[in-house]
C-alpha positions in Angstrom: 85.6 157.6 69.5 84.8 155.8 66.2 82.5 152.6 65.7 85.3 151.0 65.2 87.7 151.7 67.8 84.0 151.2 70.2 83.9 147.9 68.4 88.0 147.0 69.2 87.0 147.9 73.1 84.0 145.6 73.1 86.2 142.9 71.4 89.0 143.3 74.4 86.4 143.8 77.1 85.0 140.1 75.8 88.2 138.4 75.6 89.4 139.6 79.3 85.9 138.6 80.7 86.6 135.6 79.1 89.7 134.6 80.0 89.2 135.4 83.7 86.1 133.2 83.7 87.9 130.2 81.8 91.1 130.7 84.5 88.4 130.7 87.5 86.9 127.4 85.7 90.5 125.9 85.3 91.6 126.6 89.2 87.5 125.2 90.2 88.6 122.1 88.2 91.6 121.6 89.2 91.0 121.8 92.8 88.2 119.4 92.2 90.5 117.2 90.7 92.8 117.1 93.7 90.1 116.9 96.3 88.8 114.0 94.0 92.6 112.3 94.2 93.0 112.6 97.7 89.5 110.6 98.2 90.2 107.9 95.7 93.6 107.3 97.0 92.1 107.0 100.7 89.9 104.6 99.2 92.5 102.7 97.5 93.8 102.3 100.9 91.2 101.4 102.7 90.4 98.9 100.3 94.2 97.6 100.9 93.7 97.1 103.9 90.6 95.1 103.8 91.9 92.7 101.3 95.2 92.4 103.5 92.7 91.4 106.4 90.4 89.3 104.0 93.3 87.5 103.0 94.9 86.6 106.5 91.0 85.5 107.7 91.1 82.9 104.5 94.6 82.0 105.0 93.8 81.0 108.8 90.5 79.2 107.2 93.2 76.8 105.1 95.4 76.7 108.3 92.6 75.5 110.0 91.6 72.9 107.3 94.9 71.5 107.0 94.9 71.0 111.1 91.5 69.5 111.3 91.7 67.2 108.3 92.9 64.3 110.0 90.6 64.6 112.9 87.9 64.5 110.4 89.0 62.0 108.8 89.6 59.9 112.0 86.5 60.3 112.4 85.4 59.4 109.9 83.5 62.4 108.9 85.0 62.9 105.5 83.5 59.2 104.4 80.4 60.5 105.5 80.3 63.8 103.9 80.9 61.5 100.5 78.3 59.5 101.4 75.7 61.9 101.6 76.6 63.8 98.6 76.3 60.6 96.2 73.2 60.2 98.0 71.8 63.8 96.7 73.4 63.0 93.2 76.6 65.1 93.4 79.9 63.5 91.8 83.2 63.9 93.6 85.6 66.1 92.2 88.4 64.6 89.9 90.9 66.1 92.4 89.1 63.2 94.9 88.8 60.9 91.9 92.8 60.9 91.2 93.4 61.1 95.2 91.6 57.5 95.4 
């Protein structure tokens, strides 16, 4: 064998070596990609479903307010409320401001 056919077979020898190693790299990747997909679509879900839950806890918060406003107000509890906030220097809203 020549130099140069010795230095051909080193050149093949490198470029197998190093296309086994980048496919090895590309499959690694790859299933760490999809591993990493599964998780952040579990996530997403998870996070779905707390929203969904956060939502329905607020929406039976306004529920609630809506029922309770005129027993407050019969009360006279709102008028208070007022009161004491003038009283510690906060201005009603303009949304009371116009209701008045």
């Amino acid at each position: 064998m020549t130099s140069t056919e010795t230095i051909t077979l080193i050149k093949d020898i490198a470029v197998i070596v190093f296309l086994v190693f980048t496919t090895f790299v590309i499959v690694f990747g790859s299933l760490l990609g999809i591993r990493l997909y599964w998780r952040v679509g579990r996530f997403m879900d998870r996070m779905e479903r707390f929203t969904d839950g956060f939502e329905a806890a607020f929406g039976n918060v306004a529920t609630a307010r809506k029922a309770l406003r005129p027993v407050v107000r019969g009360l006279g509890l709102m008028g208070l409320s007022r009161g004491i906030g003038r009283f510690f220097g906060h201005e009603s809203s303009d949304l009371e401001k116009e209701r008045r």
